[in-house]
ZATIBA-545485 format. One line per 2 residues: number of its first residue (from 1); for each residue x, y, z of N, C-alpha, C. Coordinates in steps of 0.2 Angstrom, whole numbers, plus 2048, in hexadecimal, padded with zeros to 3 digits. Atoms other than C-alpha are relative to their C-alpha. Layout:
BEGIN
NUM	X,Y,Z,X,Y,Z,X,Y,Z  ...
//
This chain:
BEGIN
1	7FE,7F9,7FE,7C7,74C,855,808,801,800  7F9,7FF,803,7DA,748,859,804,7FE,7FA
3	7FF,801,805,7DC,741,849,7FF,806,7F9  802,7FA,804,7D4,751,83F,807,805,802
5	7FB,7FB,7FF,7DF,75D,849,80A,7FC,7FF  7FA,800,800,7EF,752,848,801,800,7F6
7	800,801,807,7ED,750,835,7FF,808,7FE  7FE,7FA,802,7EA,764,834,807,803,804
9	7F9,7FF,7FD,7FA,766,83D,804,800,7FC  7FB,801,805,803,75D,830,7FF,802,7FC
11	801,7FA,809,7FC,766,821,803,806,802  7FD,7F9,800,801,776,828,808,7FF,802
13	7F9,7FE,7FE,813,772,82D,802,7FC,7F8  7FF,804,808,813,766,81A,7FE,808,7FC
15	7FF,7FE,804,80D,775,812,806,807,802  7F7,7FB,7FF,81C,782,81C,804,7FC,7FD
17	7FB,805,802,827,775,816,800,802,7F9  804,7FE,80A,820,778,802,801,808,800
19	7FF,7F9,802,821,78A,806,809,801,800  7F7,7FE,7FD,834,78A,80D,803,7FD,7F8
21	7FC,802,806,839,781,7FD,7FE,802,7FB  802,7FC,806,831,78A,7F0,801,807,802
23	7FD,7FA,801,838,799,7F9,80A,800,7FF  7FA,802,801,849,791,7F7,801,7FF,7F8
25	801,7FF,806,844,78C,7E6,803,808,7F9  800,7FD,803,840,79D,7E1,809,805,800
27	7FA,7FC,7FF,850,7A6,7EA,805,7FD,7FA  7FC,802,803,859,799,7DF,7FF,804,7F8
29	800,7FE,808,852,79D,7CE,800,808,7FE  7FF,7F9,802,853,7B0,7D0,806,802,801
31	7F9,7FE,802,865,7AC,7D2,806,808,806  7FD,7FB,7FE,873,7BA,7DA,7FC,808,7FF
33	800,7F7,7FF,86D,7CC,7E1,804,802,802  7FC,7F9,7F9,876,7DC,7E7,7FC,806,7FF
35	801,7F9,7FD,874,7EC,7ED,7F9,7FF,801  805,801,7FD,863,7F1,7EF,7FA,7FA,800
37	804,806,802,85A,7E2,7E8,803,7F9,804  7FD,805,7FC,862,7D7,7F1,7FD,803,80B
39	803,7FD,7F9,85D,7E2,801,7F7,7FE,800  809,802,800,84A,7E0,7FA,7FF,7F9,801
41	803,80A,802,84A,7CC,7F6,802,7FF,807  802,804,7FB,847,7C6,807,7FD,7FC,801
43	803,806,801,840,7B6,80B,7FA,803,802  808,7FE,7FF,830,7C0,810,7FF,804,7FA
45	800,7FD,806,832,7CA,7FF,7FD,7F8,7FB  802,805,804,833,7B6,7F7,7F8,800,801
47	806,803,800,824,7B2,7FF,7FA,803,7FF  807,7FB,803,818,7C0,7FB,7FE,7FF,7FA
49	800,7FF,808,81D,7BF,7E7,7FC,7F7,7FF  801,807,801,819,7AA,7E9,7FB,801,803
51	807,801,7FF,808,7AF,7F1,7FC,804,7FD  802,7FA,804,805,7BC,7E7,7FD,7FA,7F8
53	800,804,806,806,7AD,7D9,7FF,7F8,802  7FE,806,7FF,801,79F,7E2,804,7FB,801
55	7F9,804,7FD,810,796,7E6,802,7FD,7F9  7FE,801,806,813,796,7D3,807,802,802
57	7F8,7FC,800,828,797,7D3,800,806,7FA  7FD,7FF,807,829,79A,7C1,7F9,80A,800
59	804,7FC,7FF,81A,7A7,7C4,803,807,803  7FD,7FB,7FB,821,7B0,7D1,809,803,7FE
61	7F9,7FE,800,833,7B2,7CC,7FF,803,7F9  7FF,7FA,804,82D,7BC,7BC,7FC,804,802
63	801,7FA,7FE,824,7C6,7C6,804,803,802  7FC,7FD,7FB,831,7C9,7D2,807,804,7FB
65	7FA,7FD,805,83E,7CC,7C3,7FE,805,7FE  802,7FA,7FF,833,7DA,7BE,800,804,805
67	800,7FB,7FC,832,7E3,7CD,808,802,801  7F6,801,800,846,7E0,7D0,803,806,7F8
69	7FE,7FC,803,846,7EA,7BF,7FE,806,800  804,7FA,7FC,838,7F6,7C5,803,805,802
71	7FF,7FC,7F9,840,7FB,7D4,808,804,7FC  7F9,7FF,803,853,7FC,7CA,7FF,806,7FC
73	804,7F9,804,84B,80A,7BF,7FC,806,801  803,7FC,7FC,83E,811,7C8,802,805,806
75	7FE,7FF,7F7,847,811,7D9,7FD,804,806  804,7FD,7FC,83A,814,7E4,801,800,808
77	7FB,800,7F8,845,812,7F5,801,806,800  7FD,7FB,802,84C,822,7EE,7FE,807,801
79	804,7F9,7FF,83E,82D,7ED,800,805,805  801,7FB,7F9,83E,83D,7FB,7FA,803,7FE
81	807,7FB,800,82E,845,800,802,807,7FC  802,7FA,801,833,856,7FB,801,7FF,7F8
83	800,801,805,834,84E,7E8,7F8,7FE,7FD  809,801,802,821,84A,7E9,7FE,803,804
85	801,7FC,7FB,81E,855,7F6,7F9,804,7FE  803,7FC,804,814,85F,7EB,7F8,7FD,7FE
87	805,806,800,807,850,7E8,7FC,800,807  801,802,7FA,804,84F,7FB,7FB,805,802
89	804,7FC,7FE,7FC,85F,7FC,7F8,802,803  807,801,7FE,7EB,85C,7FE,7FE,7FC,805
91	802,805,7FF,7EC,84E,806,7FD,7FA,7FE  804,807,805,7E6,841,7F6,802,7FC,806
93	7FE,806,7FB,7F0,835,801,807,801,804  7FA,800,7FB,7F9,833,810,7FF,7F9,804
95	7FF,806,7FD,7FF,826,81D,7FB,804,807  802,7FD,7FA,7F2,828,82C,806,7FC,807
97	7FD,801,7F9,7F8,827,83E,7FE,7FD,807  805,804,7FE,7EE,819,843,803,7F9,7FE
99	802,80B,804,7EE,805,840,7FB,7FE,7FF  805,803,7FE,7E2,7FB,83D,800,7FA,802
101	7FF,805,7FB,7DD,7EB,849,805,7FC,801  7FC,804,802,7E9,7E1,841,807,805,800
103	7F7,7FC,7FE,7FA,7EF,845,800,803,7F7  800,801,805,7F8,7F1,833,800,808,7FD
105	800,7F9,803,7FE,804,82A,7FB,801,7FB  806,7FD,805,7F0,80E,822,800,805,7FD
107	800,7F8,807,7F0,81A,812,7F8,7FF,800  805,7FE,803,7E2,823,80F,800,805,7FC
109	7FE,800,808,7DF,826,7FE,7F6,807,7FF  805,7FB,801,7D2,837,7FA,801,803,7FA
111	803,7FD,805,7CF,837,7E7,800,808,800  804,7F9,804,7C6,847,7E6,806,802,804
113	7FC,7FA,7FF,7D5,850,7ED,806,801,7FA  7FA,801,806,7DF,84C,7DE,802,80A,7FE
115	7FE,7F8,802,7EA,85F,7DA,803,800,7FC  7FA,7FC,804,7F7,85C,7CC,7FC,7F9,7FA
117	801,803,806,7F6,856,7BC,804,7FA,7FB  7F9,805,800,806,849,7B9,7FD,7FA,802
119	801,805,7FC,802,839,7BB,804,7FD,803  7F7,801,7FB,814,835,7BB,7FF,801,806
121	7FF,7FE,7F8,816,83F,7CB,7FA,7FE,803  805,803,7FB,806,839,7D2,802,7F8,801
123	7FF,807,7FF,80C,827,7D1,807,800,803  7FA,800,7FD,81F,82B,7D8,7FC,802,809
125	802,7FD,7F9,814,833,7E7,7FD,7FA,803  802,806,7FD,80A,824,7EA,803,7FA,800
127	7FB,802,7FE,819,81A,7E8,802,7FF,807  7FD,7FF,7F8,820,822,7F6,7FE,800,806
129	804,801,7FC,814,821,800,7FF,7FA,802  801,808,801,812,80E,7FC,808,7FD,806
131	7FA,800,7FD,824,80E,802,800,802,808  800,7FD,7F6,821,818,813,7FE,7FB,802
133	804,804,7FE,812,80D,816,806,7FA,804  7FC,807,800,81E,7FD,814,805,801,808
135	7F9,800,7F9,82D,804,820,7FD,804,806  803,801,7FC,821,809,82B,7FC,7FB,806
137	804,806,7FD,819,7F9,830,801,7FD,805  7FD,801,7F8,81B,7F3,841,803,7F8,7FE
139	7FD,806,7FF,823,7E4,845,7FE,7F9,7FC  801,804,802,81F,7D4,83C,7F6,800,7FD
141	806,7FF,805,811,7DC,830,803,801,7FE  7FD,7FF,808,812,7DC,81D,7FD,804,7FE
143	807,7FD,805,802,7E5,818,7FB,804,804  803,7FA,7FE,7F9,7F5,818,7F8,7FE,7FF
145	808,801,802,7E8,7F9,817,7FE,808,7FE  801,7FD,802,7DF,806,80C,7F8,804,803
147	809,7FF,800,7D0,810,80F,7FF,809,7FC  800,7FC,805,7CB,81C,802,7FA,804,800
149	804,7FC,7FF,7C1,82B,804,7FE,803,7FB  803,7FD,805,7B5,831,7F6,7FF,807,7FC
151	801,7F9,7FE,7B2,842,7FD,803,804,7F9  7FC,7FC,803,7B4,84F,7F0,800,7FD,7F9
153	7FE,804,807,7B3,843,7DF,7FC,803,7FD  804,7FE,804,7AB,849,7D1,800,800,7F8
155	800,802,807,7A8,846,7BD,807,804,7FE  7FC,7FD,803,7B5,854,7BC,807,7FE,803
157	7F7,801,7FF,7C4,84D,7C7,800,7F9,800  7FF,807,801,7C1,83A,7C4,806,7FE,800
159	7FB,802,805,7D1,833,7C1,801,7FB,7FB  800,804,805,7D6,82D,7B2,802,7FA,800
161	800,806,7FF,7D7,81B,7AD,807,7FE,801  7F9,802,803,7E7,81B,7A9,805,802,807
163	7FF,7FE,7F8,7EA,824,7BC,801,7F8,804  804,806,7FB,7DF,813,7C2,807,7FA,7FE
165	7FB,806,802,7EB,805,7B7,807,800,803  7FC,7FE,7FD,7FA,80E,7BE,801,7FE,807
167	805,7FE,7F6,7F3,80F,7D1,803,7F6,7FE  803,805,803,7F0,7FB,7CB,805,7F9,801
169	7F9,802,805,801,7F6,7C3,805,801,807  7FB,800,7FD,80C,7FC,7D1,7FC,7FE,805
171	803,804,7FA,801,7F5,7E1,801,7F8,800  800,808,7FF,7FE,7E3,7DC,808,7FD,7FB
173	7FC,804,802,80C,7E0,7D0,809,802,803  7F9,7FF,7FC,81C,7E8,7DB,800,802,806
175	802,802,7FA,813,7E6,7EA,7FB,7FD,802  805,809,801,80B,7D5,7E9,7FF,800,80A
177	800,802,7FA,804,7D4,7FA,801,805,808  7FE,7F9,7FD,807,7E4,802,7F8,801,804
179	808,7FD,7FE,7F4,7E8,803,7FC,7FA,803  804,805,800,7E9,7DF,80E,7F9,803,7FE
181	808,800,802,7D9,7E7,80C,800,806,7FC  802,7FA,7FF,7D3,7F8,804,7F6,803,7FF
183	808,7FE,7FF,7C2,800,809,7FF,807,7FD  804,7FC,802,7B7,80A,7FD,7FC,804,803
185	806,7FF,7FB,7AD,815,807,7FB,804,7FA  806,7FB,803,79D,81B,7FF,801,805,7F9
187	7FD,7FC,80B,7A4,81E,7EB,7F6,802,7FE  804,7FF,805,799,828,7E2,7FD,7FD,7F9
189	804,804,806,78C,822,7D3,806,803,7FD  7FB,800,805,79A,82A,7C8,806,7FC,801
191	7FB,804,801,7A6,81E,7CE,800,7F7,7FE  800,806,805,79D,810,7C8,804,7FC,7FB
193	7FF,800,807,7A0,811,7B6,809,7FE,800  7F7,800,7FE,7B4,813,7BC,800,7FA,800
195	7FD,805,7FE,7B4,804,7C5,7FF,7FB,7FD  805,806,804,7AA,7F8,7B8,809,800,7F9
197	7F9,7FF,804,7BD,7FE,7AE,805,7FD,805  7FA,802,7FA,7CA,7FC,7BD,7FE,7FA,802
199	7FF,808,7FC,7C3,7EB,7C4,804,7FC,7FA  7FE,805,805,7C9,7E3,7B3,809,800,803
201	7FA,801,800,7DB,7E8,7B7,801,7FD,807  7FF,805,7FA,7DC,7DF,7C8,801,7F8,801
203	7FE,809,800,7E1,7CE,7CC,7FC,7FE,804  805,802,7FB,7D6,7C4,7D6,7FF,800,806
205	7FE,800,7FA,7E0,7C3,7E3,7FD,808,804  800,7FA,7FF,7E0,7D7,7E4,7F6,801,801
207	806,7FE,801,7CD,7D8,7E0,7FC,800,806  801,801,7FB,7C8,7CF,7EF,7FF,804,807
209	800,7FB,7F9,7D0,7DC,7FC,7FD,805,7FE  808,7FB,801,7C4,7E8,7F4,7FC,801,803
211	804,800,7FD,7B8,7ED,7FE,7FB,807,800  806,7FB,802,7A8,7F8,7FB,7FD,801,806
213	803,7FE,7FB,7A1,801,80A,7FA,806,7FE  806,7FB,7FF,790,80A,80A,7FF,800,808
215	803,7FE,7FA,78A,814,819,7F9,7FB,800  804,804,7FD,77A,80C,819,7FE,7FA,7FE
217	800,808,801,77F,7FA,814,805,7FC,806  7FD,801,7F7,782,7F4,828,805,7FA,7FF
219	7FA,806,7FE,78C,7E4,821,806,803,7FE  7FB,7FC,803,798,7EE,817,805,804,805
221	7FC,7FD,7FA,79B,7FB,826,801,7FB,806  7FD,804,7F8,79C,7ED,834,808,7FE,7FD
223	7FC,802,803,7A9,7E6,827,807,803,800  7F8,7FD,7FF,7B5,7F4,827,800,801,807
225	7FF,7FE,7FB,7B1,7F8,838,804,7F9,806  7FC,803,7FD,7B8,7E7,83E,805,801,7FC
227	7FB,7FF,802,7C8,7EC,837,804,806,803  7FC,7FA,7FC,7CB,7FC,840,7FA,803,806
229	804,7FD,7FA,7C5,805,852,7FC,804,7FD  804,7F9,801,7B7,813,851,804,805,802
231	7FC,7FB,7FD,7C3,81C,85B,805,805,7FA  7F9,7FE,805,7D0,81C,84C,7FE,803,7F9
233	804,800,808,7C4,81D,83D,7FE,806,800  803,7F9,800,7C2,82E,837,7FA,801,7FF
235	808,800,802,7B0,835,834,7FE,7FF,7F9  802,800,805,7B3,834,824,7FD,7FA,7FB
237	7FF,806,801,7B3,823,824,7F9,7FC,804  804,802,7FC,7A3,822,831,804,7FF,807
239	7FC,7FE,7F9,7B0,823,83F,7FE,806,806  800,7FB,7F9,7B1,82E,850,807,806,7FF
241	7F8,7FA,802,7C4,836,84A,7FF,807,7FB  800,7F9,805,7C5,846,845,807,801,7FC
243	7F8,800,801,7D5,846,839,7FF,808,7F9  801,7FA,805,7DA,857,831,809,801,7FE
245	7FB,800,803,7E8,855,824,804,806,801  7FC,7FA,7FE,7F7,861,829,808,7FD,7FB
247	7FA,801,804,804,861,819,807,801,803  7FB,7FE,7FD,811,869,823,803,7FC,804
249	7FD,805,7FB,811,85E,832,801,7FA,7FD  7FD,808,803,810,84E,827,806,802,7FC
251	7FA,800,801,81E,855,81C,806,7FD,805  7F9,7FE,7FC,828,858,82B,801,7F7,804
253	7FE,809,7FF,825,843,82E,804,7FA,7FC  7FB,804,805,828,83F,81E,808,800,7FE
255	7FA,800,801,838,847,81D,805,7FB,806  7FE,804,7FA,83D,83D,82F,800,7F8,7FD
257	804,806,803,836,82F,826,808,7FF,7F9  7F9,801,807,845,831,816,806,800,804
259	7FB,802,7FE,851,831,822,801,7FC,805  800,806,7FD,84B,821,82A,800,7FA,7F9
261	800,803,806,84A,81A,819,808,800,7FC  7FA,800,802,85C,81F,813,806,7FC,805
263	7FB,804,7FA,862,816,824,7FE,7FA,7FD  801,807,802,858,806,81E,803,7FF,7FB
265	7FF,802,808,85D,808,80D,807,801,801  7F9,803,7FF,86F,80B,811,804,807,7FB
267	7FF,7FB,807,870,81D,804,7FF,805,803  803,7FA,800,870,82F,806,7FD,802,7FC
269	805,7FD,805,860,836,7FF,7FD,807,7FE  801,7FA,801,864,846,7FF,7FD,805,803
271	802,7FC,7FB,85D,84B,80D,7FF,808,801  7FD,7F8,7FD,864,85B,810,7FA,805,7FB
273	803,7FE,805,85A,862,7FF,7F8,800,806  803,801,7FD,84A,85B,80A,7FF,806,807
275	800,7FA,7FA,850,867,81B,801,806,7FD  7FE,7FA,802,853,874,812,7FB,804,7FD
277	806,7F8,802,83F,87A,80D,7FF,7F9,7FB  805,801,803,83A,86C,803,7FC,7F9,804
279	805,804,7FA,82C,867,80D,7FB,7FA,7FA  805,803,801,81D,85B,807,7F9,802,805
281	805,803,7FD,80E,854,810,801,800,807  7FE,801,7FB,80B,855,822,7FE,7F8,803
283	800,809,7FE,80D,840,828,7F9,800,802  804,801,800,801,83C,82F,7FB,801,805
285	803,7FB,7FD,7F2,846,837,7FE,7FD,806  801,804,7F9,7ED,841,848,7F8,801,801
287	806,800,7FF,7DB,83F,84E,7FE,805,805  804,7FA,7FC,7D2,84E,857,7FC,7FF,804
289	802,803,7FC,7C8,84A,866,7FB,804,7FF
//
């Protein structure tokens, strides 16, 4: 027995060892940063992109030089709510105002509310979202958790495939590791057909935190439900919380939210435009008793 435990002792401090030096490794081969990207590349940035891939260097450092030229182009630090504001309307997706067990920030993601027809702008909005999530997280967490409302889906507002690979392309490959879990709740028979298309485009890693919840498959609901309280979990989700999306008030977070992000990020984001009327989404709705 003290042979078993001293001998797992050393492997884990042998394989921190193997991680510190293939994250020195990678810092080396990706060479000098600045400005922003040098703000992103953090030894916890190395480390997501080299588990993202395995502890492949050579793997990981051309994902990572993609995202490096992503972010340089896209500039998703950059975007203000009252730029996607317009997306948020319905509440498709917002950050709730809740954790789950694990301290861990929660988007909830409601398909059938979809209202605009851009996919562009629907993917700059989830973006930014993706971004709050992030500089939201409490203290020494990396990763959020999803849970996706069905409510409202129908042959005629499906989203397009091309919505899904999007959605896809920016979660796992320019935010490798960002997501620990996401919960399905109770998709509709038309969302089959979708998902027998979308699982192709995920990586294995990504596929795993996938999680399919039916109401009345008791392992599925114990599954999500050890993950977050009843207290916090809306109804719509088989929870006790009553949560009722208020665009106004989450806007008036979001915008609080850009000028905690133009502190971290070091920029003015224009803010003023933002106080001046252009609102979004209200942050994040609270539960109802």
């Amino acid at each position: 027995m003290f042979l078993w435990r001293n001998n797992t002792s050393h492997d884990q401090e042998n394989d921190s060892l193997q991680h510190e030096s293939k994250i020195n490794e990678l810092k080396a081969t990706i060479g000098p940063l600045s400005g922003h990207s040098l703000q992103y590349c953090t030894d916890a940035c190395f480390r997501r992109y080299l588990d993202a891939r395995n502890w492949n260097v050579d793997k990981a450092k051309k994902m990572l030089e993609q995202t490096i030229k992503w972010r340089s182009t896209y500039k998703p630090e950059e975007i203000c709510w009252h730029e996607v504001a317009v997306e948020g309307e319905t509440g498709k997706i917002y950050r709730a105002n809740f954790h789950d067990r694990q301290g861990r920030t929660v988007l909830i993601l409601r398909p059938g509310m979809q209202n605009t027809k851009s996919i562009d702008n629907q993917m700059r909005h989830l973006t930014y979202l993706i971004e709050n999530a992030v500089l939201n997280l409490p203290e020494g967490q990396e990763q959020m958790a999803w849970l996706i409302d069905f409510t409202g889906l129908s042959i005629n507002n499906t989203p397009p495939i091309k919505s899904a690979r999007d959605t896809v392309n920016i979660l796992q490959n320019h935010y490798p590791e960002r997501l620990a879990v996401a919960f399905l709740y109770n998709p509709p028979r038309i969302f089959e057909a979708f998902w027998k298309i979308v699982k192709y485009f995920l990586d294995a890693k990504t596929f795993q935190k996938v999680k399919f919840v039916y109401p009345k498959d008791n392992d599925s609901v114990e599954l999500m439900r050890s993950y977050f309280d009843d207290e916090n979990l809306p109804t719509e989700f088989g929870g006790r919380a009553i949560l009722k999306y208020d665009h106004e008030e989450f806007s008036r977070l979001m915008i609080e939210d850009d000028a905690k992000a133009a502190s971290f990020w070091g920029f003015d984001k224009k803010l003023q435009q933002a106080v001046n009327g252009h609102h979004g989404a209200d942050g994040a709705p609270s539960p109802v008793s």
